[in-house]
Steps between C-alpha positions, in 0.01 A plus 500: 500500500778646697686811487814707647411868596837747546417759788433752238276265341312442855501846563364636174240208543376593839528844424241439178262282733482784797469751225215263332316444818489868578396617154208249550413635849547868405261487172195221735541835773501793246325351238213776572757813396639379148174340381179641415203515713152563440453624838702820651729425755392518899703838592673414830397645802820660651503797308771759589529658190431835642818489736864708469682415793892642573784292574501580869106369572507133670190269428474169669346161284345293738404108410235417752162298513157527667601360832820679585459808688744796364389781711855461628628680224293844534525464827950528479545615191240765384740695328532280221222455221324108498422309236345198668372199238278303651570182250183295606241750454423618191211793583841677700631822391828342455506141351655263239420370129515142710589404803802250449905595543464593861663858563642480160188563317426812700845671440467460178117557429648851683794532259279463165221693641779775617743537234429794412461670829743347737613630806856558572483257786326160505467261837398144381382316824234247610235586752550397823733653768671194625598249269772194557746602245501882588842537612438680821539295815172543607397411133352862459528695205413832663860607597646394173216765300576722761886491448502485130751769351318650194805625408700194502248407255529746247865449473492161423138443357411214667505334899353225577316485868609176581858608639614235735750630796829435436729712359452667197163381417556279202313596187425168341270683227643804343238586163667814439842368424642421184503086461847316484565381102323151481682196530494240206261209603332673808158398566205698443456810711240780540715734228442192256143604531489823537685516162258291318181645652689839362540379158135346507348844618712749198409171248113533588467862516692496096296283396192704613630802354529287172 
């Protein structure tokens, strides 16, 4: 059998597969919130509950594992609260559900765990000083913490600390900005999931509420 597909067609099509494979992914991962258990849940161990921070207090997420040394960063930069996640140890104070997603899982094991207490500042970084893609030119990612303009920040709600040196420091990710209207028979980008993982999340918590 053989068949002609329009670009809307295609893109409609791929747009139902990516939303397909993402519903089946999202229920195999959550599948312990929306259906009933026998058991109580394991309450996580990052527990900040108790926190009310103000929009000028800086805390610092740190992505690290047993081996790398970050006494560095008390050491420069004691003024700003730590949260170091040690992802391969699971008896540390800070750790993660599992250990897969590199950095990623950390920031966001922080955001969830955080929500409602976070800080008005938040530095993302790995764990170790010198790294090859710091953009320093002695790869060291002391001066750029040292540097960074709070301020700047606040203004436009997000930097990232990867700023290469030429002029004007392109910003090649820019979260905080409203998106360009989508073109007809673009491929499937992050917003394409976001917006389905949305609709997923209100559709689950209505039909627990039913």
């Amino acid at each position: 059998m053989a068949g002609h597909w329009s670009p809307r067609q295609r893109t409609n099509r791929a747009n139902t597969v990516g939303a397909f494979v993402f519903f089946v992914f999202f229920i195999y991962f959550f599948r312990d919130t929306f259906l009933p258990s026998s058991t109580p849940a394991r309450k996580h161990r990052n527990d900040y509950s108790h926190m009310a921070l103000g929009d000028n207090d800086v805390e610092m997420v740190v992505a690290s594992m047993k081996h790398e040394n970050v006494s560095w960063l008390d050491e420069y930069l004691p003024e700003w609260k730590k949260n170091i996640y040690v992802v391969d140890d699971n008896k540390a104070k800070l750790t993660v559900p599992m250990n897969k997603g590199r950095e990623a899982m950390v920031f966001l094991t922080y955001i969830i765990d955080r929500y409602d207490s976070l800080p008005g500042n938040v530095v993302f970084h790995h764990a170790e000083r010198f790294q090859w893609h710091n953009d320093n030119p002695d790869y060291d990612a002391l001066p750029l913490l040292q540097n960074f303009r709070f301020d700047n920040l606040k203004k436009v709600g997000y930097a990232n600390l990867r700023c290469v040196w030429v002029l004007g420091c392109p910003a090649e990710i820019r979260p905080v900005k409203d998106e360009a209207p989508a073109k007809e028979g673009e491929p499937i980008h992050a917003r394409h999931v976001y917006n389905i993982f949305v609709y997923i999340y209100r559709y689950s918590i209505f039909v627990q509420l039913r």
